[in-house]
Structure formats: C-alpha cells, structure tokens
C-alpha positions in Angstrom: 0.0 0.0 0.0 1.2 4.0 -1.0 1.5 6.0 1.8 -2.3 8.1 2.6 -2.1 11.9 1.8 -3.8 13.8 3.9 -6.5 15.2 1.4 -7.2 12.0 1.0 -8.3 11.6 4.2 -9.8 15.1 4.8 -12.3 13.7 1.7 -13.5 11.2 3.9 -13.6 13.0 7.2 -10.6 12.7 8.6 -10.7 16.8 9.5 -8.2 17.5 12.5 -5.0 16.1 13.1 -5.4 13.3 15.8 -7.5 11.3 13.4 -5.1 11.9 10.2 -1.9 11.1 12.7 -3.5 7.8 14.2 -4.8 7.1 10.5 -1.3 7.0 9.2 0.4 5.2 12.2 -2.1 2.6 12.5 -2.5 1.7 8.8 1.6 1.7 7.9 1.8 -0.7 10.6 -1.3 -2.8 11.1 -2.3 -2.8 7.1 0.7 -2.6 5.1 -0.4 -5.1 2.4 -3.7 -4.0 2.0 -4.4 -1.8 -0.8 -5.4 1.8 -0.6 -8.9 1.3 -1.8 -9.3 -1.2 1.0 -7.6 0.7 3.6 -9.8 3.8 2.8 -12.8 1.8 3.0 -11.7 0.4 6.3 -11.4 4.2 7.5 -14.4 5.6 6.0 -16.8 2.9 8.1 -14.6 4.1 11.1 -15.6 7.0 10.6 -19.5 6.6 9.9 -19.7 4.0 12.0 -16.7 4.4 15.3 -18.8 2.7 18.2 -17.9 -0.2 15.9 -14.9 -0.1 16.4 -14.1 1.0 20.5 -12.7 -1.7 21.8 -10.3 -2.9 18.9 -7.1 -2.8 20.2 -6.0 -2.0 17.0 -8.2 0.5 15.3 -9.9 1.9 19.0 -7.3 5.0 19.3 -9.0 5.9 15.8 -12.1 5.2 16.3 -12.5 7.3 19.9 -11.9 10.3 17.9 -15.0 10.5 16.3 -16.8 9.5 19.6 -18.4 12.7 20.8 -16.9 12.9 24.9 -13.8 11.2 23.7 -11.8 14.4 25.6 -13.4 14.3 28.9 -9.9 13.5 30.3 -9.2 17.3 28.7 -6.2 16.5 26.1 -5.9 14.8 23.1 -3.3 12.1 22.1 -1.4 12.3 19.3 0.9 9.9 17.8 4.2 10.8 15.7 4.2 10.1 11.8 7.0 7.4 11.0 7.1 10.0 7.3 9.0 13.3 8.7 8.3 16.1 6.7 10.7 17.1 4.7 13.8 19.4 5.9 17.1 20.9 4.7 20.5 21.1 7.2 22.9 23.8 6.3 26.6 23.2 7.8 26.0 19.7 9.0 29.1 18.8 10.0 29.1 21.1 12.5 26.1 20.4 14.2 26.0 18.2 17.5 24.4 14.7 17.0 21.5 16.3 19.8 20.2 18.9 17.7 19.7 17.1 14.8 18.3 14.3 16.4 15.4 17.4 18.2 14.8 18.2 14.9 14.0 15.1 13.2 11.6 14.1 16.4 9.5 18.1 15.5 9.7 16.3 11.7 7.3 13.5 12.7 4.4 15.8 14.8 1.0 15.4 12.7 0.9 19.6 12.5 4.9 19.8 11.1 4.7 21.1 7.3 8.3 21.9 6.3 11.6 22.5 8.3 15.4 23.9 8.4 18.5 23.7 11.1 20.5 26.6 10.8 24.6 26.0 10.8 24.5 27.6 14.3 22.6 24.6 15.6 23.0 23.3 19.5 20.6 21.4 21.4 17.8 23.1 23.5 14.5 22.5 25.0 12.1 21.1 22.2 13.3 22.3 19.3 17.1 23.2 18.8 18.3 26.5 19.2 18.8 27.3 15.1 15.6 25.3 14.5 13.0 26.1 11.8 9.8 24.1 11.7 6.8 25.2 10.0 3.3 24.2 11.1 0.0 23.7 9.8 -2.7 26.1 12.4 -0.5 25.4 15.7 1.8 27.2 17.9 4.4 25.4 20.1 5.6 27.6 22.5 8.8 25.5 23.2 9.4 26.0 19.2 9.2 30.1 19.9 11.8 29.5 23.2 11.5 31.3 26.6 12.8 34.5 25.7 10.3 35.2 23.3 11.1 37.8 20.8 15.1 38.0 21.5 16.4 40.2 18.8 18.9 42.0 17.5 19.5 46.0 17.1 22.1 47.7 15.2 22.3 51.4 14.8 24.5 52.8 12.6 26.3 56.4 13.7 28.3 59.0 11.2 31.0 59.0 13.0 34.9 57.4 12.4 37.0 54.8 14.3 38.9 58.3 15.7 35.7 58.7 17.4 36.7 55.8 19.9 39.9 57.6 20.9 38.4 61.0 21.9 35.1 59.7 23.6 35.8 56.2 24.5 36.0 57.0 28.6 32.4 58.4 27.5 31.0 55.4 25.6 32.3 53.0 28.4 30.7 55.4 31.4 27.7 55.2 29.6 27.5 51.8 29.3 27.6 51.9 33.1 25.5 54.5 33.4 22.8 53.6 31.3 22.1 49.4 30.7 20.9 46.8 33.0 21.8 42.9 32.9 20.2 40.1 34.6 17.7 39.6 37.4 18.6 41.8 40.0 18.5 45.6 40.6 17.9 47.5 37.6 18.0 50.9 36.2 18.0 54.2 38.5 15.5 55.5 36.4 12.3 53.9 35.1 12.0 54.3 31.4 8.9 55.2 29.2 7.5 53.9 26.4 4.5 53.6 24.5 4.4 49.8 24.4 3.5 50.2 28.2 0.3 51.8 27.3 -0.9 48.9 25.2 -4.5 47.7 25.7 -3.2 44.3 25.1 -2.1 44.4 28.6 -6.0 44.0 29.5 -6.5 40.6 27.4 -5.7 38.6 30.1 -5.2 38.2 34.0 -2.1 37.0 33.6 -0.7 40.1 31.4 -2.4 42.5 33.9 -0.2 40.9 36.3 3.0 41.5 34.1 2.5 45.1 33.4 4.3 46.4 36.1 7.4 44.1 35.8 7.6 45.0 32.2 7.7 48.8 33.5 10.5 48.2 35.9 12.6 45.7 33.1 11.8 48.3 30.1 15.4 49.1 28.8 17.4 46.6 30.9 19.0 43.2 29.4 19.0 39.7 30.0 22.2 37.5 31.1 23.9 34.7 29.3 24.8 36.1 25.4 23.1 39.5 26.2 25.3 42.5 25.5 24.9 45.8 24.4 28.2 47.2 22.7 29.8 49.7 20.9 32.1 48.9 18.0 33.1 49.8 13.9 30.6 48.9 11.3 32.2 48.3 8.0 29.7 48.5 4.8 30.4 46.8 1.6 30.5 48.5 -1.4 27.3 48.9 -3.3 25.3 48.0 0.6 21.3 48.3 0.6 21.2 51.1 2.6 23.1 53.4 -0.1 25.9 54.7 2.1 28.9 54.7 1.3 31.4 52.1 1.7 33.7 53.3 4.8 34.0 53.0 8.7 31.2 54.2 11.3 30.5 53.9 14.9 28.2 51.1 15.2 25.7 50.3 18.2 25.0 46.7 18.8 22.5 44.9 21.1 21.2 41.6 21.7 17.9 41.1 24.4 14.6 39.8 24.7 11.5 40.3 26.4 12.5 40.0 29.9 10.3 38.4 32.2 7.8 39.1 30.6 8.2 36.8 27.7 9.3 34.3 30.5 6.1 34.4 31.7 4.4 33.7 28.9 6.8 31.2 28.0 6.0 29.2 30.6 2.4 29.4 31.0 1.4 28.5 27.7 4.0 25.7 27.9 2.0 23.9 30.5 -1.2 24.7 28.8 -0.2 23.2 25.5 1.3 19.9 27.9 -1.6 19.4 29.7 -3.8 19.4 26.1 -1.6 18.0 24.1 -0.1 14.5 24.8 2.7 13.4 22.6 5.2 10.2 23.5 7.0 10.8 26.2 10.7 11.9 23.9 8.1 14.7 22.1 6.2 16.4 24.9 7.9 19.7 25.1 6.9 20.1 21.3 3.3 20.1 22.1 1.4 22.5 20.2 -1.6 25.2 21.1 -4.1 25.0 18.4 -4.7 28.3 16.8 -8.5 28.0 16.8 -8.4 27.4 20.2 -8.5 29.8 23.2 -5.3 29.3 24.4 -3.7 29.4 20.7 -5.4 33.3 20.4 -4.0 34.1 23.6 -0.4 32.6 23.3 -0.5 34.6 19.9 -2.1 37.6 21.1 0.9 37.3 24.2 3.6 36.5 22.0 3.2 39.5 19.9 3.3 41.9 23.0 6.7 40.4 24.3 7.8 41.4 20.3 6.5 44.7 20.9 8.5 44.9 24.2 11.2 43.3 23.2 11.9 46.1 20.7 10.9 48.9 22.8 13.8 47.9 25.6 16.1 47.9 22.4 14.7 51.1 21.6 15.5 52.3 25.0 18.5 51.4 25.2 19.7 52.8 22.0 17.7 56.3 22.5 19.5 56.8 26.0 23.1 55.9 25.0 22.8 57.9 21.9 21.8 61.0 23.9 24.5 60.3 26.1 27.2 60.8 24.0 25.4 63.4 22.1 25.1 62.0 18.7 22.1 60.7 15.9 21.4 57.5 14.3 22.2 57.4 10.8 20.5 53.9 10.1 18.9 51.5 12.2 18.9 47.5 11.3 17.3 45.1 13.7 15.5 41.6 13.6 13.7 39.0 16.2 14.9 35.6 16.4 12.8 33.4 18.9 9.4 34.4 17.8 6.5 32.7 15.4 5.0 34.3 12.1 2.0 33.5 9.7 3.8 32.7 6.5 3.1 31.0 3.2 5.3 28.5 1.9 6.2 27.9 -1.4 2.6 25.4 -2.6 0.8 28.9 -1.2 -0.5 27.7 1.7 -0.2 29.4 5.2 1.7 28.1 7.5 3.2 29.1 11.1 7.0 29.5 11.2 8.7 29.1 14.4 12.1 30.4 14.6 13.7 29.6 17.3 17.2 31.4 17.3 17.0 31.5 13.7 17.1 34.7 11.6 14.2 35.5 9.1 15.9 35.7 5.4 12.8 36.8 3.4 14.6 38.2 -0.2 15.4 41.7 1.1 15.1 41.5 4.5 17.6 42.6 7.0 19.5 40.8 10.1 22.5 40.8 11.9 24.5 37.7 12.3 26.7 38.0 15.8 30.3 35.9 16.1 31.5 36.5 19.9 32.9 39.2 21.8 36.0 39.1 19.9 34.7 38.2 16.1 32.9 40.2 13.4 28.8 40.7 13.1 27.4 40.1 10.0 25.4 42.5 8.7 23.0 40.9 5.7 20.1 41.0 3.7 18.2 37.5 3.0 18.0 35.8 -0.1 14.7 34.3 0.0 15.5 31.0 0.0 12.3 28.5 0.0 14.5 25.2 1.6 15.7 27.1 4.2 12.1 28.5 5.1 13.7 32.1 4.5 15.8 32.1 7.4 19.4 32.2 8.4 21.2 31.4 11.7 20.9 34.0 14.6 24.9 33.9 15.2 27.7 31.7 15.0 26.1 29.1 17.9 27.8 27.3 20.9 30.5 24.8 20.8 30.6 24.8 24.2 28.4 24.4 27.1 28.3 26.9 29.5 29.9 25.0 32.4 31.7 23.3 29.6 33.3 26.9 28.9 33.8 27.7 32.5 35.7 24.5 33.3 38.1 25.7 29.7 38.6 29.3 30.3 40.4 31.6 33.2 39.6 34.8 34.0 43.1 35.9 32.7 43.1 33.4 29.7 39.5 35.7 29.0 41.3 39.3 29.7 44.5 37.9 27.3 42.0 37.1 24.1 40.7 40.6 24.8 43.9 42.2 24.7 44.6 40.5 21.6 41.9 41.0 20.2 41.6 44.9 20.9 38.3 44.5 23.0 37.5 45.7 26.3 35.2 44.0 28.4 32.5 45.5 31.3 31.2 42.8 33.4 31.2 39.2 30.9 32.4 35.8 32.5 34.0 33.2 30.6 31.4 31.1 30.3 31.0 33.8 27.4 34.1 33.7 26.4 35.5 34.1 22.3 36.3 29.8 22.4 32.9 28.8 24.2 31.9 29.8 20.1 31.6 28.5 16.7 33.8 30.1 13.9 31.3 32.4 12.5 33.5 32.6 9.1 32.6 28.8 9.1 28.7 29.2 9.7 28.6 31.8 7.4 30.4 29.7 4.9 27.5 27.2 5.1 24.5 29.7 4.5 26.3 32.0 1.6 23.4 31.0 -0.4 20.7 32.6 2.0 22.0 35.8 2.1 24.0 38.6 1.2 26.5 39.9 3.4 26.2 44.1 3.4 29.0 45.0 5.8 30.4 44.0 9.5 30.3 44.9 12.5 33.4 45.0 15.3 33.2 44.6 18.6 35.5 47.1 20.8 33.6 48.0 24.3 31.3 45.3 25.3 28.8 45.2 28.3 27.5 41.9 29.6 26.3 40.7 32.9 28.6 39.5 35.1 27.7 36.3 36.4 
C-alpha cells in the first residue's frame, strides 16, 4: 500500500489532526499489504460508523476520535508520523548529533509542514536552538523559546574609528550609566515607552499581572549572550542602505523580552502539555491550536513580548545615543525566537517558528553575531524557500556553559581581549570568544541565504557579570 495523503483523508472525514496522525500510524503498521482502496474503505466505516470499532485494540485510538466525549480526560493524544516532513541542514558537519536528532523528532508531529536547522545549531529544549519548523494552524511555544522575541539592534552612527579615541572614557561610562543585565536591581531610572500603554495588557489576568514588571525591566537586558556594545561597522560597497562604503561607529545589542516573555513562556507551555499528549521523547513540542483559546492568547501574548522586546532595544539605544550626544544614521534590527503567519512555497499558510534563527525573506535585514571578539554580520536574506527564509541567529555554541567555564580563566578571557583589541565591562568566561563556533565557518554554510552588506566590530562590550 502508497503512503495516505492527507487530502485524501480530509475527503473522507478525517478533518483534524489526531485522526489523520492515528490514521497514518495505524494503517503503515497494522495494514501494510492492503491496498489503498481497502484501507480507505476500512477508514471511511470508522468513521460513519466508530462505536464499531471502540474496543479494537487496533483501530480503537481511531475510532474514539470521532466518539463525541472522547476528551473528557481534557487533552488529546497524538501519535508521531513514521514519514517526517521534509527538511534541509545547512553546515552539518558542524552540528552536535542532539540537535539534529530534536529536529528530526519536530519532523514526525501530525501539524509539522516543512523545516530547516541553521549552521549555528545546538541542542535546546524542544526544538534546537537554530531550528526552523513550520506548522500547519499550531503554535508550540517551546518551538518560539522562553525569551520570546530576543532580537537583534544595530544602529548605525556617522562617526569614524577616531571617534573611539576621543570619547571612549564616554562610551564605556555610559555603558555603566545607562544598561541593566540580569535579574537583580535594575535601572535608577524607570523608562517610558508607549508599548506600556498597550491595551493588550488588559486581554488577560495574567498580562495585567506582568504590566508592572515589564515597567521596571523596560530598557534593561537579560544574562547569558546578552550584550549591548559599541564597536566599527564596515559596509560593503554597493550596501542596501546606499551609504557609502567606509567605517562608522556602530551600536550593537542583543535582548529579549525579559520576564515578561518568561512568563508567557512558561504558561502556555504547561497549557499546550496538559492538552496536548505526545510520547513521552516529544512532549515539550506540544502545540496550542490556533482555533483554540489558548492558541489566540499565546498569539495575542507573544506579539506583545515582540513589541516589548523592541521597545527595551529602543531604550536602550535612545539613552546611549543621547548620552554621548550623537544621531542614528540607520537602524537595522531583527527578532529571532518568535513565530509568524507565513506561506510556503505550494501557497499555503503556514506558522513559522524560529527559534534562534534569523528570518531571510529576499530583502530582509539581520545581523548575524560571532563573539565578543569576532565580526557581526550584517545581511540582507535571499529568499531562499529550503531554508524557510531564514538564516542562523549567530555563529552558535560549541561549548556548554559549564563546559566553557571549566576551559577558560579569568586571565586566559582578559589575554584574548587584549589581543583582540576589545575591552570588556562585566562578561564571564562562560561567554568567552572559544565557548563559540567560527562564525566565518557558519557563514560559509549559508552564503546561499543571504548577502552579506558589511560587518560589525566589537570594541567596548557590556554583559552581565555572572
């Protein structure tokens, strides 16, 4: 027997996405040498008739779908496809055995459409970080990430690498002065911004609850890989943004949503496990259903922690700018970690997850980070349909964070600085240049998603401490 389509079983009433997974599992395996007519007719008096069929312990899990109370237990079951859907690696020989293998599991859920890992690939929680899945009407919130709406912000300022020399006791004070990192404390001065006033706030008890964190965390920056910096931007001749092909002062920063998108996070995450039962190696890709409740919300939450996201960015490059007394001449920035409604290359819509992956629609702009020491890629995408027009977010771990700790000294960190001509506030060597892929490498294995438009290089960094 031919693998079933799923139209062909939509014709005959197999409408959501339990029945069609069950419907595939069970038939591959139980009815193999059956043909399709038969196996079809089998389904199609399931489905008219699934009382029938209750107690089979072969067919039953199918036939309790169309049994109306069948979710009195409040979830539904799903089983994983044995056909993945079909997905493209960039840079594989890079990329740890544990990321791949995340990626093929998200390739077997009934709702998975099309999918990409990024060069930058490392394991994470459900999907990789540098994983791309598309999905047909769901939202997996462990596909989005935790810090929902990380992004990146580059702002571009008309000034020359002599600029450092004369004002760089400035740029580091107000580095100092003016950004936040981690959990505790925070800034002397509560920002303002309009995101604040957002009546999306008022959707939902739990955002009403959030409001005031997000006031107190507006402008501030996670830990980990969070830094805001200042460093030279170098544009290549002929660039997108029609400037001329010389040095600048460049702005760089790389945050998320804060707690906010924390919370969110992890709500939903327990909402879509508690509803959505997948074998026990693919629960943290369970899915919210977009016609669903908790789907509307998780969107309708998702996009506010993008919204915020970008206005602490905002923040932070308004203040610093006004600081050292000086205007932006251009302004590039992108999310990673975040979901869109898309349409794939058949037409139909789809929803992308990106999860630390860069979007790369033809003409669209990103930054692509190295380390502390290494360049930042500044890009425009290519459009490229395997790759689900994305990129990777930066050049991706090699190391894990205690791995880097146990591999790096505090002066082994302050001699690669030296070196490398970069001076450091607060960092720790779990962040340090090695922890790193080569970014030349990674961007070696995705020439063919984008363009490369100039660089960016790092000189005063700020990171948390810890």
């Amino acid at each position: 027997m031919s693998i079933l389509k799923t139209k062909e079983l939509s014709k005959i009433g197999y409408t959501n996405d339990q029945a069609r997974s069950l419907a595939l599992t069970v038939t591959a395996k139980h009815y193999k040498h059956c043909t399709k007519a038969e196996v079809i007719s089998l389904l199609t008096d399931i489905r008219n008739n699934p009382t029938n069929y209750i107690h089979d312990s072969t067919l039953g899990k199918v036939a309790t779908t169309f049994v109306a109370g069948e979710t009195e237990r409040g979830y539904e079951y799903h089983e994983l496809l044995n056909e993945p859907a079909p997905m493209k690696v960039y840079g594989g020989k890079e990329i740890e055995a544990g990321a791949r293998k995340q990626m093929d599991l998200a390739m077997r859920l009934p709702v998975a459409v099309q999918g990409a890992l990024m060069p930058d690939a490392h394991t994470g929680f459900g999907l990789p970080i540098g994983g791309v899945l598309a999905t047909r009407n769901a939202v997996i919130p462990f596909a989005v990430g935790v810090d929902i709406g990380c992004r990146m912000a580059l702002t571009i300022i008309d000034e020359s690498d002599s600029f450092f020399r004369s004002n760089g006791h400035r740029m580091k004070e107000a580095l100092r002065m003016h950004t936040h990192f981690g959990m505790e404390g925070g800034l002397d001065k509560v920002r303002e911004h309009e995101v604040l006033d957002s009546a999306v706030f008022g959707a939902t008890p739990m955002l009403k609850r959030l409001q005031g964190k997000a006031a107190k965390q507006l402008g501030t920056s996670g830990g980990g890989n969070h830094f805001v910096e200042f460093g030279s931007v170098e544009l290549t001749e002929g660039n997108k943004l029609g400037l001329p092909a010389k040095k600048y002062v460049g702005l760089l920063s790389h945050s998320g949503s804060r707690g906010l998108g924390a919370n969110i996070a992890q709500h939903y995450t327990r909402i879509a496990m508690d509803t959505c039962k997948l074998p026990r190696e693919a629960q943290q890709l369970a899915w919210l259903d977009m016609n669903t409740e908790a789907g509307q919300e998780y969107w309708l939450s998702m996009n506010l922690a993008g919204a915020y996201a970008k206005a602490c960015h905002d923040s932070i490059h308004a203040t610093l700018l006004q600081a050292l007394g000086v205007a932006p001449l251009a302004v590039i920035e992108n999310h990673h970690n975040f979901a869109w409604r898309e349409y794939m290359p058949d037409g139909t819509e789809a929803i992308v997850h990106r999860k630390g992956a860069t979007p790369a629609h033809a003409g669209e702009w990103g930054i692509i980070p190295g380390s502390m020491t290494t360049a930042a890629y500044i890009v425009t995408g290519n459009g490229v349909g395997q790759s689900v027009q994305s990129a990777s977010h930066g050049a991706g771990r090699a190391m894990s964070r205690q791995r880097a700790k146990e591999n790096m000294t505090a002066s082994g960190l302050r001699q690669l600085l030296g070196k490398a001509g970069v001076e450091l506030i607060g960092g720790s060597v779990e962040e340090n240049p090695l922890a790193y892929k080569d970014i030349e490498l990674v961007m070696a294995a995705q020439k063919e998603l984008v363009t490369v438009e100039g660089k960016f290089y790092p000189k005063i960094v700020r990171m948390n401490k810890d």
